[in-house]
C-alpha positions as CSV (number, residue, x, y, z in Angstrom):
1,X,22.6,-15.9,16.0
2,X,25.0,-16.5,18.5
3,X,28.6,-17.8,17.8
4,X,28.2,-20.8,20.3
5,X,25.2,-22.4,18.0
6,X,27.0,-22.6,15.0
7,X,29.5,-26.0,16.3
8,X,25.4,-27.3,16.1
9,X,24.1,-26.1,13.5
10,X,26.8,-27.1,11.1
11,X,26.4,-30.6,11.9
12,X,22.9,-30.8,11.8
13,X,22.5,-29.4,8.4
14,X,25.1,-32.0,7.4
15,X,23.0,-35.0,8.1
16,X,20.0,-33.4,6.9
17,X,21.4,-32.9,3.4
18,X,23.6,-36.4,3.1
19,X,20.7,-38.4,4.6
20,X,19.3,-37.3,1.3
21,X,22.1,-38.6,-1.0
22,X,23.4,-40.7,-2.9
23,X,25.8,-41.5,-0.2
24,X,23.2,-43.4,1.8
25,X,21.5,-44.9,-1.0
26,X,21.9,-48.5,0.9
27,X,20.6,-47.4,4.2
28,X,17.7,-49.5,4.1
29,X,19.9,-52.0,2.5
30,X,21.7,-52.1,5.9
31,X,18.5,-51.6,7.9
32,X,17.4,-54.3,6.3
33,X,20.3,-56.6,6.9
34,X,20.7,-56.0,10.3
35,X,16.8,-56.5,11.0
36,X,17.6,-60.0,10.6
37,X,19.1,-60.1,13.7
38,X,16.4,-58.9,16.1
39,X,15.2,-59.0,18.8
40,X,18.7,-57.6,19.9
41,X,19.4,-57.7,23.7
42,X,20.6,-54.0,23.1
43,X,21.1,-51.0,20.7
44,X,23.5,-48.2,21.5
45,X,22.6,-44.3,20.5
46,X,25.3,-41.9,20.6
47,X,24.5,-38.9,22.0
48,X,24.5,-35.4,20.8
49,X,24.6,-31.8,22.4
50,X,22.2,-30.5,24.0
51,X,21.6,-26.7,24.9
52,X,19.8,-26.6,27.8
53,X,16.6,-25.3,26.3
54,X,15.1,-27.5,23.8
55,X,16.5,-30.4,21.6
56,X,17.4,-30.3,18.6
57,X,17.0,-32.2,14.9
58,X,19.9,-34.6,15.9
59,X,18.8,-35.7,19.3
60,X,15.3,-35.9,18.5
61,X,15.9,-38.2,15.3
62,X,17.8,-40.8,17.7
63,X,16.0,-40.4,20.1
64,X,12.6,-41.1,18.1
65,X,14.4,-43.9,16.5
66,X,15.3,-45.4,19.6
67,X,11.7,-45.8,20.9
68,X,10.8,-46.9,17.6
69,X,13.1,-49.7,17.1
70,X,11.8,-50.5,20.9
71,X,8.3,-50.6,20.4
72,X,8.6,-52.7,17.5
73,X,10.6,-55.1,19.3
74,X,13.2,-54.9,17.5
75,X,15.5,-54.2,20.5
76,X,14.9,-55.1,24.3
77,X,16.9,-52.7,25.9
78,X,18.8,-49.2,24.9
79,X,22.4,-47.4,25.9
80,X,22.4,-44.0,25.7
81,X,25.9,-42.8,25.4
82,X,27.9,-39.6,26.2
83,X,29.4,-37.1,28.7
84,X,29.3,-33.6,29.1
85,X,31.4,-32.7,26.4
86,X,30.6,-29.2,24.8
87,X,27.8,-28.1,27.4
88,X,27.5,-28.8,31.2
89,X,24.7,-31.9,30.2
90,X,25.7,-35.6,30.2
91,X,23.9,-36.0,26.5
92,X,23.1,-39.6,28.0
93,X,20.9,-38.8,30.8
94,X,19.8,-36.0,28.7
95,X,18.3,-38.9,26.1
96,X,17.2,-40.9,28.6
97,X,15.4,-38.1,29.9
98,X,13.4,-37.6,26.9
99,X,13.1,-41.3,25.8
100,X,11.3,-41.8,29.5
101,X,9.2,-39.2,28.6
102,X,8.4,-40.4,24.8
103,X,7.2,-43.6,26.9
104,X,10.4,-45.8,27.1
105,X,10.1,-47.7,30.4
106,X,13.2,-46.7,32.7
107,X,13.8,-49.9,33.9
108,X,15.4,-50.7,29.6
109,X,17.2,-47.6,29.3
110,X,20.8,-47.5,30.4
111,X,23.5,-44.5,30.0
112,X,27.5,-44.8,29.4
113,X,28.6,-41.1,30.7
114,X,32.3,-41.3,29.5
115,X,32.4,-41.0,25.7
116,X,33.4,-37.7,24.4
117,X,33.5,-38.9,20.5
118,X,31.4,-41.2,18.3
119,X,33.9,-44.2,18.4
120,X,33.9,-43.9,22.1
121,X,30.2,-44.3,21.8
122,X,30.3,-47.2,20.3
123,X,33.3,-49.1,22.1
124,X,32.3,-48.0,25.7
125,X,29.0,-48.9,24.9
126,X,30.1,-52.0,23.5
127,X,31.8,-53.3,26.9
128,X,29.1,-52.1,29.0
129,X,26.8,-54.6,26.9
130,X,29.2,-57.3,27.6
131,X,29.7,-56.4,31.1
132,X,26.5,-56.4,31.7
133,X,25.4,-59.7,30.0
134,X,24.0,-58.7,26.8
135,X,25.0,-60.6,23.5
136,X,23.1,-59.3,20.4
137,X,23.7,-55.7,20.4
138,X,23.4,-53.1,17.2
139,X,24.1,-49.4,16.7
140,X,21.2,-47.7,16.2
141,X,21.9,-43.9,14.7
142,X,21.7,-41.5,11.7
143,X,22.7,-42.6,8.3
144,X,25.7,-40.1,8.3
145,X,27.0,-41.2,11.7
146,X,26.4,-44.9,10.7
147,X,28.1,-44.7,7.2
148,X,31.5,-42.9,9.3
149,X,31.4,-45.9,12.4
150,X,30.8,-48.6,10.6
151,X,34.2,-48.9,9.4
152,X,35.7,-48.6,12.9
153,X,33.5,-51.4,13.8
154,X,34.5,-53.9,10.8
155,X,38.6,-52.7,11.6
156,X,38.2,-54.3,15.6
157,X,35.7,-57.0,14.4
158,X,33.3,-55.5,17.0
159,X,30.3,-57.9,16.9
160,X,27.8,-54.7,16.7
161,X,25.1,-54.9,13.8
162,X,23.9,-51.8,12.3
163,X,20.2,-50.3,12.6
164,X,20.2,-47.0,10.8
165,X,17.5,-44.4,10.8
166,X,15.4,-44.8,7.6
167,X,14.0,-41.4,6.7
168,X,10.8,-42.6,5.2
169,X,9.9,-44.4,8.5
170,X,11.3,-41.1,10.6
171,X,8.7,-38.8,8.9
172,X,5.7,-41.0,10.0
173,X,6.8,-41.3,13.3
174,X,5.3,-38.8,16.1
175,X,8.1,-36.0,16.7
176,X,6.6,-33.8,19.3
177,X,8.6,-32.7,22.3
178,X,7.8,-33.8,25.9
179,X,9.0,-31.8,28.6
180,X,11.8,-32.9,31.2
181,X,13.7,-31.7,33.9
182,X,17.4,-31.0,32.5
183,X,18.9,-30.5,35.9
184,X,19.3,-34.0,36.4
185,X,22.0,-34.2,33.4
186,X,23.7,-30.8,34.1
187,X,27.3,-31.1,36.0
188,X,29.1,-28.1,38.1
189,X,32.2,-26.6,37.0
190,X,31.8,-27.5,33.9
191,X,34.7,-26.9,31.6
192,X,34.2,-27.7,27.8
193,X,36.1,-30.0,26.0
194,X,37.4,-26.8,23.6
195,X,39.2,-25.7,26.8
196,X,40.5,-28.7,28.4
197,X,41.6,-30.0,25.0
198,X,43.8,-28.6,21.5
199,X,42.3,-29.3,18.6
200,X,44.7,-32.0,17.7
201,X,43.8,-33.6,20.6
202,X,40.2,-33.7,19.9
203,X,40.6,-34.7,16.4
204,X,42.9,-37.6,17.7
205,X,39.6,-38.6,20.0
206,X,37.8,-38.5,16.8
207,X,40.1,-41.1,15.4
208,X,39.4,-43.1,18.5
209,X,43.2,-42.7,19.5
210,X,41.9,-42.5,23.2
211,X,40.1,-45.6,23.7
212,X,41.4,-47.6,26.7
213,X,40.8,-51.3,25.3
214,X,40.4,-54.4,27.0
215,X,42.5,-57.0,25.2
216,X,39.9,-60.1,24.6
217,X,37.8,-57.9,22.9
218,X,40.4,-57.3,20.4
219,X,40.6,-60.3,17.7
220,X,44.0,-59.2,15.9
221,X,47.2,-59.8,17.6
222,X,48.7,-56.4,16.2
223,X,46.4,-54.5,17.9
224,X,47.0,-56.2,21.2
225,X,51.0,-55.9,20.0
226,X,49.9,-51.8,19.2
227,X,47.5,-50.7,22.3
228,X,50.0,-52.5,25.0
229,X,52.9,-50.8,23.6
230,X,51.0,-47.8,23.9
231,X,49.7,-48.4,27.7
232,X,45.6,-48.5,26.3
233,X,45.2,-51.9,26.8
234,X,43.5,-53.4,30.3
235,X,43.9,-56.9,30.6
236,X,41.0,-59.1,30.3
């Protein structure tokens, strides 16, 4: 095995064996809940790795969710979000790639190409919706990534609703790859973010200590006190 497939292994066994758990024994709880919002203008899908050669259990679940949830109506439109971060691919156009080819018309797919962490996912997602005019929007993702994000998005009051993948419905769903042409997601001089960044700089991404805000969509005066002090604040 080689030593670069390990960083992807790791956490795809993760969600395999906590999507299983107790942990997540309200995920259809919060499926359920946030299904009472639908039709949403938009969901947002963080994106994941991807190799160059095939995908794997991670971007195939949201991936297959995504079509899912927009077959059944349940969304109108998608973000696909992420940058090249550990291999020369932007994971959004690589999702977008394979959602086209699943049978997700183009014209509803959209990709946000800066986000290097899951919180950045969400909030650049977030104000792409807005820029772009949409007003119901919901994170649609794994039960592991949903159970760690959700918490950022109740500390900024983010007006995202939460549509996470239930496993019983994954497993009926149809999972076969369709074939795409990666080159259009791969970048030149690619340099990955283990070498253009320590690893208390990443793990301060992680904690979304990156995120440039833009101040009306932050509801609490002490954060707008906080991220100005701290030059991460654009004004509205």
């Amino acid at each position: 095995m080689q030593k670069n497939s390990i960083k992807y292994i790791i956490p795809i066994v993760i969600l395999l064996l906590t999507s299983c758990t107790s942990l997540f024994h309200s995920t259809k709880g919060t499926f359920a809940k946030g299904l009472k919002g639908q039709p949403y203008d938009v969901i947002i899908v963080p994106g994941f790795p991807y190799d160059g050669e095939q995908w794997n259990t991670v971007i195939k679940m949201r991936v297959t969710w995504a079509k899912y949830l927009f077959d059944k109506g349940y969304t109108k439109n998608i973000i696909f979000s992420g940058g090249a971060v550990y291999t020369p691919y932007i994971e959004s156009r690589i999702f977008k790639a394979y959602a086209i080819a699943k049978g997700v018309p183009s014209e509803h797919i959209f990709t946000e190409e800066t986000a290097e962490h899951s919180v950045e996912n969400i909030y650049y997602s977030y104000r792409m919706a807005k820029e772009m005019g949409f007003k119901k929007i919901a994170l649609a993702t794994d039960a592991f990534q949903t159970n760690n994000t959700r918490r950022f998005i109740k500390k900024y009051d983010l007006d995202i609703q939460l549509l996470p993948v239930i496993i019983d419905t994954m497993v009926q769903l149809e999972r076969s790859e369709p074939k795409i042409d990666a080159s259009i997601a791969k970048i030149d001089n690619f340099v990955s973010i283990t070498k253009r960044e320590s690893l208390t700089k990443r793990l301060s991404g992680t904690f979304g200590k990156h995120i440039i805000w833009v101040e009306k969509d932050l509801k609490k005066k002490r954060f707008i006190r906080k991220f100005k002090k701290q030059n991460r604040l654009k004004p509205s």
